[in-house]
C-alpha positions, 0 to 999 in steps of 0.5 A: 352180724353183717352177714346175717343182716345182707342174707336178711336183706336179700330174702326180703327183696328176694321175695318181693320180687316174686311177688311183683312178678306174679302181679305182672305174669313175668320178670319186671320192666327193668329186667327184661330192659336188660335181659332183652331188650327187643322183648322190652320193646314188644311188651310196650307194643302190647301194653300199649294196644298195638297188638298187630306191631307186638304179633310181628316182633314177638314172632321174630322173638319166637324165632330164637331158640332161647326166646321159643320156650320163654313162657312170659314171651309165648303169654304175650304173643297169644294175648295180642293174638286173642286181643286181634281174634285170632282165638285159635292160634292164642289158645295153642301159644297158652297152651304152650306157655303152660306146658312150660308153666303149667303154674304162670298165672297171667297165661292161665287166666288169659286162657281163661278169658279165651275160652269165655270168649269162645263159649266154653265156660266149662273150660274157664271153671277148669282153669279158675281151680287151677289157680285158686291156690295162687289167691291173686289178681288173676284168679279174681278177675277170672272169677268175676267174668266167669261169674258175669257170664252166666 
């Protein structure tokens, strides 16, 4: 009985935490405090808009092997590339976040954003059906700048 129920607890945190994380496009704040701890501090550069700090720290991330195919860390630095107008140079580090990910849904929609940025909005239709099936915050809000768009 006590087994039934500490499986049934933790199928219940087990799937809200995967639904935390899809809101956010990655492990929660607390996870990576512990896990790693430089990303922690390179992901409040970029909540917090200072995106050109967040690129120095994130490179210096990128530069250890287990960080360089960190789907969650590639998102962050192309996201404070593009928000710095370095289109080019996010769109390759979404591109090899989703190579990783071909799911992660922030890395998708900030691609998204990228291509609306830089007039292609066929491009951002493509990744609007990719994620479609996710029916999440991401998805919505591509949908209404696609929409807002034209």
């Amino acid at each position: 009985m006590i087994k039934t129920i500490f499986l049934s607890l933790f199928l219940i945190f087990s799937f809200n935490t995967v639904n935390v994380r899809a809101a956010d496009s990655g492990p929660p704040p607390e996870v990576i405090k512990k896990t790693n701890p430089t990303y922690a501090e390179a992901k409040a550069l970029v909540k917090s808009k200072k995106f050109d700090k967040a690129v120095v720290m994130l490179e210096e991330l990128l530069k250890d092997k287990k960080n360089a195919n960190n789907p969650d860390i590639l998102n962050d630095y192309a996201f404070s590339l593009r928000n710095l107008k370095q289109f080019d140079k996010a769109e390759k580090f979404y591109l090899a976040a989703l190579k990783i990910d071909p799911k992660h849904v922030g890395a998708n929609e900030y691609l998204g954003e990228l291509y609306l940025q830089t007039k292609r909005p066929e491009e951002a239709k493509k990744i609007l059906e990719v994620l479609k099936p996710c029916n999440c915050e991401e998805y919505k809000e591509l949908k209404e700048k696609i929409e807002k768009y034209k």
